[in-house]
Every structure is written in C-alpha cells, then in structure tokens.
C-alpha positions in Angstrom: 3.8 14.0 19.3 2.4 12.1 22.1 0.3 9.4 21.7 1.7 9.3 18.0 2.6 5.6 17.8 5.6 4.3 15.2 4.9 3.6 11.5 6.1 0.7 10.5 7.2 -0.6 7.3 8.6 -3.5 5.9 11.8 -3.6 3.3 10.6 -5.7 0.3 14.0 -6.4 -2.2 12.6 -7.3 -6.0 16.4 -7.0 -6.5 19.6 -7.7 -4.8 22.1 -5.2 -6.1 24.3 -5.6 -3.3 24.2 -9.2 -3.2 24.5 -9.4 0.3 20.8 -9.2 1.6 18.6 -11.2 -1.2 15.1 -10.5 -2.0 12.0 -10.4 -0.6 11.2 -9.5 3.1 14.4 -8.0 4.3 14.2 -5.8 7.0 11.6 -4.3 9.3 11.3 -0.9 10.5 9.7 1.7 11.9 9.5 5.7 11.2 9.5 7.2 14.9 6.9 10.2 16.1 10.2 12.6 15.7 10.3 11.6 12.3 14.0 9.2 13.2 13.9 5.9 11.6 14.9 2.5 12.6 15.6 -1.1 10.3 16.2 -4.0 11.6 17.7 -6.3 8.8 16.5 -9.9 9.2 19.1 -13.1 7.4 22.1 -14.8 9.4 23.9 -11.5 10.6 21.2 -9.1 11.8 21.7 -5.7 12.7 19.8 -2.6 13.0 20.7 0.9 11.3 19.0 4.6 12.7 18.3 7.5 10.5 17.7 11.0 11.3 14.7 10.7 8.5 13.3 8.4 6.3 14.4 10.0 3.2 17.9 8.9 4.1 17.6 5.7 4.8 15.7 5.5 1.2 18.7 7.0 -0.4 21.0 4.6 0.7 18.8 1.6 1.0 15.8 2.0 -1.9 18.5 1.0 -4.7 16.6 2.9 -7.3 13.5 1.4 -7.1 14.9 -2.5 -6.6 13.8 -2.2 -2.6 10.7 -1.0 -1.5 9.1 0.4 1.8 5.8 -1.0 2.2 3.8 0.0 5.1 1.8 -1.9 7.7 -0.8 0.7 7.6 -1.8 0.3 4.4 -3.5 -2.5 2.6 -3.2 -3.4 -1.2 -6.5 -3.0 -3.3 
C-alpha cells in the first residue's frame, strides 16, 4: 500500500430520490489505499460520511442506478 495514492470519484445524481441533495455534482470522494472510503457532500449543510468499503457506501447511496460514481481517473471516450 505505500505510495498507493486515493482514487477519487465524484457523486453525479441524474435523480433525487431523497429529495434532500438534488442532482448533478453532489459529493466528492475518495476510495483510500486500505480500501475505506470517504464523501464529502457539497450543498448548504455539508458533511462527510466514511465507509469501511466502497460497496457500502454504493448500497446506501447509488439509489439504484439514479446516483453515480464517476472517477477522476478515467476519461469519457
């Protein structure tokens, strides 16, 4: 793991199903080199939410399909 730097991601929301956090760009994050993740929500209240692994933050915070992880590392074709 060392040297390994963060992965980071962005949240991109085509869908509020909450209601509470809108849509497009709403968070940034970062998957750690021990595999923890970290989001940092962006709007009038942020906050920032840990995970043990990025499948779990996913779960709870993919909706289905509505929200989407994009990464920094990657570039669209």
């Amino acid at each position: 793991m060392e040297g390994t730097l963060p992965r980071l991601f962005t949240l991109e929301r085509d869908h509020d199903v909450t209601g509470v956090s809108g849509t497009g760009t709403v968070a940034d994050g970062a998957v750690w080199p021990d595999g923890s993740v970290s989001i940092r929500w962006r709007g009038d209240r942020p906050s920032i939410v840990f995970w043990e692994r990025l499948e779990d933050a996913v779960a709870v915070h993919g909706h289905g399909g509505a929200t989407r992880f994009v990464w920094a590392d990657e570039t669209e074709a």
